[in-house]
N, C-alpha and C positions, 0 to 999 in steps of 0.2 A: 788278379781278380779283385772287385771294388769288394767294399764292407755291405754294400748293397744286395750283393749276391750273395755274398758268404752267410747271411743270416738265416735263418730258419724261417720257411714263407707262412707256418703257423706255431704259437708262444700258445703257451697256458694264458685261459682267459683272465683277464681281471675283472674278476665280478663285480669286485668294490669299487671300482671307477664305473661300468654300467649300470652301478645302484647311484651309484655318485651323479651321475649327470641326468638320471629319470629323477631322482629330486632336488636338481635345479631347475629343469623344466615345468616341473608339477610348482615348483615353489614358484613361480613365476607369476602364479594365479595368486598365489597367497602375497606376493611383492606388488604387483600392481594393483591390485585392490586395494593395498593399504593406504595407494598415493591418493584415492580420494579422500582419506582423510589426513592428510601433510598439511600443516601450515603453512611450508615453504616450496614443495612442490607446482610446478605448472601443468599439472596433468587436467587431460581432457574435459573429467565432470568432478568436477568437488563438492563435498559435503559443507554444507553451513555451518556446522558446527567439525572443528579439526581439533588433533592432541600430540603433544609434543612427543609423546611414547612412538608416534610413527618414525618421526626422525633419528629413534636413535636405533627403531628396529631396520629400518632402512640402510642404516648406517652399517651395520652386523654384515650386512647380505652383500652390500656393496664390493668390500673391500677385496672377496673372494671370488664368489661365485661365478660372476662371469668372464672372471682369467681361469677357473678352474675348467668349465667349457671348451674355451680356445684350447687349453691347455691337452684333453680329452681327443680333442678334435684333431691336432698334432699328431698324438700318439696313433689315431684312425687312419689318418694319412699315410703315417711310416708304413703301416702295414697293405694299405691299399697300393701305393706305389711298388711294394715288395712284389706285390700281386700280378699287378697289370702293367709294369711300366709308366714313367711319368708321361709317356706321352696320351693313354688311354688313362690314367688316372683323370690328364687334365679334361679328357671330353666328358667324361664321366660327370666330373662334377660338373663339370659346364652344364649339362641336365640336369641330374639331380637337384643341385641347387638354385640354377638359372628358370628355370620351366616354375617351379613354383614361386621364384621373386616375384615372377615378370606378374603371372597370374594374382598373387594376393594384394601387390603392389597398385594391377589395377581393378580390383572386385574389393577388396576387404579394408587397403590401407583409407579409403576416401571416407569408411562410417564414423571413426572416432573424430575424425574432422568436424563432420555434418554435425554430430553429437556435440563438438565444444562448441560451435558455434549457435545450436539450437541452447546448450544450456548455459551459453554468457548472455543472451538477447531472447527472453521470454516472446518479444514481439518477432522472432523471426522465422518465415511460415517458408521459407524456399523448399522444395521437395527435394529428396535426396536425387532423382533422377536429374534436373537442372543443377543442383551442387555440383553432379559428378562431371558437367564436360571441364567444369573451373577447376577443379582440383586435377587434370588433368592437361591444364594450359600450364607449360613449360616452357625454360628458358634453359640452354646449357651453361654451366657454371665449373669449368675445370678448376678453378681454385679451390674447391671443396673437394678435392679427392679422396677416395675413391668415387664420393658419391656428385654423378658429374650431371645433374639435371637438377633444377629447382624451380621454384613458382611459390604463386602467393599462399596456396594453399596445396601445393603438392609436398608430400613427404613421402619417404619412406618406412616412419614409422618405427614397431619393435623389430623392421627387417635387418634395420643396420646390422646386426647380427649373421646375418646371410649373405649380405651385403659383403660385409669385410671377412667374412668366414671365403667365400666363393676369390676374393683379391689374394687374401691371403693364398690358399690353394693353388693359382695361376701364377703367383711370384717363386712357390716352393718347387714347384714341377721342373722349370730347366736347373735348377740348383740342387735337385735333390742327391744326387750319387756323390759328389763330392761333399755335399752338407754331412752324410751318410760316414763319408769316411772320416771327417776330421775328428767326428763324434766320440770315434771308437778313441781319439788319442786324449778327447777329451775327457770319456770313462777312464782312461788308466790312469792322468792325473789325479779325479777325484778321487778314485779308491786309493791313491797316495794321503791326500788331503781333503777328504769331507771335505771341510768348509768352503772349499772352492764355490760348493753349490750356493751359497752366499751373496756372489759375487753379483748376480744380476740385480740386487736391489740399487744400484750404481746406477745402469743404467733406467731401469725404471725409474727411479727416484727425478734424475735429470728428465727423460721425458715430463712428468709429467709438471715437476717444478717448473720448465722452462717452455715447453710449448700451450701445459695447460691441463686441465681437465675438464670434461665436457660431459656436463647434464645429461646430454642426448643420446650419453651412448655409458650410461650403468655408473656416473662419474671419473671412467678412466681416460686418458688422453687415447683414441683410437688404436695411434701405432704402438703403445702401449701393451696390447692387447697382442699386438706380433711378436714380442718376447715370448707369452706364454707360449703361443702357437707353435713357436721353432722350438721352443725346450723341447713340448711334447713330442716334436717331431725328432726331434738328435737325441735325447740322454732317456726319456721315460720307462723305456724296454728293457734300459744296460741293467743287468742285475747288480753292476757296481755301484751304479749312482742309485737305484732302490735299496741296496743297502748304507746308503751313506744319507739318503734321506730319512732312513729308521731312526739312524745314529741320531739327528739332524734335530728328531723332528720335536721332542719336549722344548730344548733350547730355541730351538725357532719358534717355535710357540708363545715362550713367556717374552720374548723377544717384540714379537708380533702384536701381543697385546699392550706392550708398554709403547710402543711405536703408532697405535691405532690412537692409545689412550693420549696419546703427545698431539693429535691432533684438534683435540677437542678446544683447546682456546684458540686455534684460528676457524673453525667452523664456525665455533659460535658465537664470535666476535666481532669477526670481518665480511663488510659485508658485499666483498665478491671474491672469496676465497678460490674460485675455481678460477679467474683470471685475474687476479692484481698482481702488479708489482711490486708490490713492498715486501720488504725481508723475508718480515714475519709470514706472509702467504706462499711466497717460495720455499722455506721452509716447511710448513703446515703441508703441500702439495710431494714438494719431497719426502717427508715422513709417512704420508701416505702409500705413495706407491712403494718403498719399501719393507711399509707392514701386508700389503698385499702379498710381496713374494713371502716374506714369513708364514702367512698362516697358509698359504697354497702348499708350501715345503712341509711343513707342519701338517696339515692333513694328510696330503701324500703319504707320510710317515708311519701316522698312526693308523690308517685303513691298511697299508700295505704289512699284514702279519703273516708271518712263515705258518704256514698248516696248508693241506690238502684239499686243493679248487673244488670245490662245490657247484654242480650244474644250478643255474642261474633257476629258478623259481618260474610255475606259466604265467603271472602277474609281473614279475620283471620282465620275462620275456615276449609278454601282449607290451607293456608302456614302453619298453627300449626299441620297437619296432614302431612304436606310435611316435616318437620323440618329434619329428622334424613336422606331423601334421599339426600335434597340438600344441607346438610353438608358434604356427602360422595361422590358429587359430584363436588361441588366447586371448590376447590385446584386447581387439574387435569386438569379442563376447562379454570381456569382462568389464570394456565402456560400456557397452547396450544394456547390461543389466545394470551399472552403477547409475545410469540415465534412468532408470526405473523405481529407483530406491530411493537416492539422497533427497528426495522430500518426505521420508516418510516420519512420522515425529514418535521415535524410538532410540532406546540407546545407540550409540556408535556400534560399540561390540555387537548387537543383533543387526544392524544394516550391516555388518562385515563380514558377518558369519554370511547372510543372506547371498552376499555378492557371492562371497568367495565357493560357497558351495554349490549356487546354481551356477555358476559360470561353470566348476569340475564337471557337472550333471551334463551343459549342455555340448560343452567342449568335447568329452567321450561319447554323447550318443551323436554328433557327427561325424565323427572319426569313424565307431563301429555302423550307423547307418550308411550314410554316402562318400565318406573317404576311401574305407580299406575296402569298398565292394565291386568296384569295377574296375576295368586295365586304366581305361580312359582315369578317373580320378585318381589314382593312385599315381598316372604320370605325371598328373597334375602335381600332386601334392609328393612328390621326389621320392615314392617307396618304388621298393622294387615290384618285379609281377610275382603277382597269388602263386605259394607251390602249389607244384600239380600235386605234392602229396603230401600228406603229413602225416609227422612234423617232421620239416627239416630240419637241419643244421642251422641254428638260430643266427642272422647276420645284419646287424642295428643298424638302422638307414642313420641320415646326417639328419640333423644339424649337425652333429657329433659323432663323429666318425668309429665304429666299432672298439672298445677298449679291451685290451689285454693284457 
C-alpha cells in the first residue's frame, strides 16, 4: 500500500497557515500600491513624486511571501489529491483555476494596460472598448513557458500566479503517489538530521543565480517557485519535518536576515542585478534565493506552536473563502484608483492610505455584492457552490489550496 493511502484523509487544521496566506493576499493590496510610488519600479500608474522607503519595504515582502503561497498551496494539494485522486484533482483544478484565468485574463487583465498607457501619454484619447481587441491580438510564443501566448500589449498580468499555480498542479498529479512516498523516507532522515531541511537553499540559490530573476513574477526566477510548491506538497504535514522546522527556525532566521542583508550591495549597486553576469550579481541572486528558504523555514517555525487547534474565527473564515476572488481582483482596482489619485497634490502617505483603503473597500464590496451571490459568478471566480445550509464545514477555495 502507497504512503498515499496510508495517510489520514483529514489532519488538524492549520489555522496559522490559513491566517498566513489571507494576509498575503490582503497584503497584496498594501504591496501594489506601494509600487506607485517605487523609484525603480515599472508599474502601471506612478506617482510624481517616489521614496526610496518603497524599495526597501518591497524588499521585506519579496523575499517571502509569495514562495510562502506556493508553498501553502502544496500542502492544499497533498490533501486534495488524498481526497479525490490525482486524476479528479487534475480536472478540478483545471476549473477552479482555468475558468477564472481565462475570464479575468480577458475582462480585467486589459484595464491596467489601458491605464498605463492613458497615464504615460496625457494626449492619448483611445476608448477602452477599441484598446481591448489590441490587447487581445496574439502571437504564440512557446519559449516563454508556461506562459505560451504574447502580443504587444497582451499580458497576463498579477495572474501569473494562477498561471504557474494551475502548471504547477498538472505536473504534480501523475507524479503525486510516488512523490508521496519517497517523502515519508525523506521525513525519517530529517527527524535524523534537521538540518537536512536546509538543503534546498542549493538549489534555489542556483536557480535563481544562473537562470535569473524576473521582475514579473514577485523577483523570484518562476521555476523557482516550484521548490516551494513541491516542499508543501512532500514534507509540510510530516510531523517530523514540523518538528525540525521548530528546531530550525531562530537559526534560520538570523540566518535569513544576514543573507537578505548580503544582498543589499548588489541591489543597490548594480544596475541589472536580476540579469547580469558578473560575479558579483550571480552571487547577490544566489544569496537571495537562499535567504528566501530561510525566512520561509523560519516562519514555518515560529507559527507552527504545540497548543490545541482553535476553530478558525467568521472573519478568517469569510476572507479564506474570498482568497482566490480578491486576488483576481486586486491589481485592476488597485490601478483604477491609483489612476485617480497620483495628481492629487498631497503627501505620499495620504494618496497611499487613499489607494490602499478604497481599493480594500471596493475589492470586498465586489466579492460580497456580485462575486459570492450567484452559481454563475462564483464559477467564474473558482469558488465552490453556496451551502445549501449553514454553516458548513469550512473548505478555502485556491489560489491556495486549504492548509492544515
Amino acid at each position: 500500500m502507497s504512503t498515499q493511502t496510508q495517510l489520514p484523509a483529514a489532519a488538524p487544521r492549520r489555522t496559522e497557515l490559513d491566517a498566513l496566506r489571507v494576509f498575503v493576499v490582503l497584503g497584496l493590496v498594501f504591496f501594489h500600491s506601494a509600487l506607485v510610488f517605487s523609484p525603480d519600479d515599472d508599474f502601471y500608474v506612478k506617482n510624481a513624486q517616489t521614496t526610496e522607503a518603497v524599495t526597501v519595504f518591497v524588499g521585506l515582502g519579496v523575499v517571502w511571501a509569495m514562495p510562502m503561497l506556493f508553498l501553502v498551496a502544496g500542502l492544499g494539494s497533498r490533501y486534495s489529491i488524498r481526497r479525490r485522486g490525482a486524476g479528479r484533482f487534475a480536472r478540478e483544478r483545471l476549473l477552479r483555476l482555468g475558468v477564472p484565468l481565462v475570464l479575468a485574463t480577458l475582462l480585467l487583465c486589459p484595464l491596467p494596460q489601458w491605464l498605463r498607457l492613458r497615464a504615460a501619454d496625457p494626449g492619448y484619447d483611445e476608448s477602452y472598448w477599441r484598446f481591448w481587441p489590441r490587447f487581445l491580438t496574439v502571437r504564440p510564443d512557446a519559449a516563454d513557458l508556461p506562459f505560451v501566448i504574447d502580443g504587444e500589449h497582451f499580458e497576463t498580468g498579477h495572474l501569473w500566479f494562477v498561471v504557474l499555480l494551475l502548471t504547477f498542479s498538472l505536473l504534480l498529479a501523475p507524479v503525486a503517489a510516488p512523490l508521496a512516498d519517497s517523502a515519508q523516507r525523506i521525513g525519517r532522515a530529517v527527524e535524523r538530521r534537521p538540518t537536512l531541511l536546509l538543503l534546498p537553499t542549493m538549489p534555489l540559490a542556483a536557480i535563481n543565480a544562473f537562470l535569473g530573476m524576473e521582475e514579473g513574477f514577485a523577483g523570484w526566477n518562476r521555476w523557482a517557485y516550484l521548490v516551494f510548491f513541491l516542499f508543501g506538497y512532500a514534507l509540510a504535514d510530516d510531523d517530523r519535518v514540523r518538528a525540525a522546522l521548530r528546531r530550525l527556525a531562530v537559526p534560520a532566521g538570523v540566518a535569513g536576515l544576514a543573507l537578505f542583508a548580503g544582498t543589499a550591495p548588489g541591489f543597490m549597486s548594480l544596475d541589472e542585478p536580476f540579469t547580469a553576469w558578473s560575479p558579483f550579481a550571480l552571487v547577490t541572486r544566489a544569496l537571495f534565493g537562499a535567504a528566501g528558504w530561510c525566512w520561509v523555514v523560519a516562519i514555518l517555525g515560529l507559527l507552527d506552536r504545540r497548543r490545541e487547534p482553535r476553530p478558525p474565527s467568521r472573519a478568517m473564515v469569510y476572507l479564506g473563502i474570498a482568497a482566490l476572488p480578491v486576488y483576481v481582483l486586486h491589481q485592476p482596482v488597485v490601478v483604477a484608483l491609483a489612476y485617480g489619485v497620483v495628481g492629487w497634490s498631497v503627501p505620499i502617505v495620504v494618496e497611499y492610505a487613499v489607494i490602499v483603503t478604497g481599493s480594500l473597500v471596493v475589492i470586498l464590496a465586489l466579492y460580497e455584492g456580485v462575486v459570492r451571490r450567484t452559481r454563475l459568478t462564483r464559477l467564474l471566480f473558482g469558488m465552490r457552490k453556496a451551502p445549501a445550509a449553514s454553516p458548513p464545514v469550512h473548505r478555502p477555495d485556491p489560489p491556495v489550496t486549504p492548509a492544515r
